[in-house]
C-alpha positions in Angstrom: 24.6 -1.8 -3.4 21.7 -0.8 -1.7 18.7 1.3 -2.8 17.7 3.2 0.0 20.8 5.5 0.6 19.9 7.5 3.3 17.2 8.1 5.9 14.9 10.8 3.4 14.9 8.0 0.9 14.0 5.4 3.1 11.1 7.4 4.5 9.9 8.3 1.4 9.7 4.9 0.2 7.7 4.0 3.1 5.2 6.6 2.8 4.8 5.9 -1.1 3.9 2.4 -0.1 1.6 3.4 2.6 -0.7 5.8 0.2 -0.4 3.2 -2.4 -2.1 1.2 0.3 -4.8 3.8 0.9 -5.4 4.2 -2.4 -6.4 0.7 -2.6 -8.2 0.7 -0.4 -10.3 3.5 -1.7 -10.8 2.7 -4.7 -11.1 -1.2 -5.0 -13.1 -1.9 -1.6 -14.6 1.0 -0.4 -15.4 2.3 -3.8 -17.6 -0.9 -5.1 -19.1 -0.9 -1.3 -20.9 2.8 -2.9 -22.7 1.7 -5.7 -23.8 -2.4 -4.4 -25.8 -2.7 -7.3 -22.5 -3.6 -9.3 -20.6 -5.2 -6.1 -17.9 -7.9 -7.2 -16.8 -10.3 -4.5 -13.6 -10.7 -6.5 -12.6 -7.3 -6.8 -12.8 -6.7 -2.8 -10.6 -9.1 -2.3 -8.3 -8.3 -4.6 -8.7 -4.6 -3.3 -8.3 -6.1 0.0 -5.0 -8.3 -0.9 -3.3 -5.5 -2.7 -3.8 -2.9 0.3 -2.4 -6.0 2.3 0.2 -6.2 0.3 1.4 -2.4 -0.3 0.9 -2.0 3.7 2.8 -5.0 4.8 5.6 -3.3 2.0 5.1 0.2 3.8 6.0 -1.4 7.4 8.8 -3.2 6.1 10.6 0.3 4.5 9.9 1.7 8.2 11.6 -1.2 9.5 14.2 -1.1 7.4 18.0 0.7 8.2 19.3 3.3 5.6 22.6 2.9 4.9 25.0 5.7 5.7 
């Protein structure tokens, strides 16, 4: 059984995973990056691995065939 049914899901799925990433992004690298009074290296790179993470996710639902 598949979860992506059809070509709408399979889209959407890739765009939730894709804002996820900017999100990240936003608010765990570039938001500490504001304020460096309170900058802490290990929260940029885990804002950095997760928007890694959620984009690598977001290419792979592009990538992926819907079934019919």
């Amino acid at each position: 059984m598949r979860i992506l049914r059809n070509e709408k899901q399979k889209d959407n799925m890739a765009k939730f995973f894709w804002d996820a990433a900017k999100i990240a992004l936003a608010t765990r690298v570039l938001g500490p990056i504001t304020k460096p009074d309170i900058v802490q290296p290990w929260v940029i790179s885990l804002g950095v691995l997760a928007t890694f993470a959620f984009a690598l996710l977001g290419y792979l639902c592009d990538g992926m065939e819907a079934s019919s």
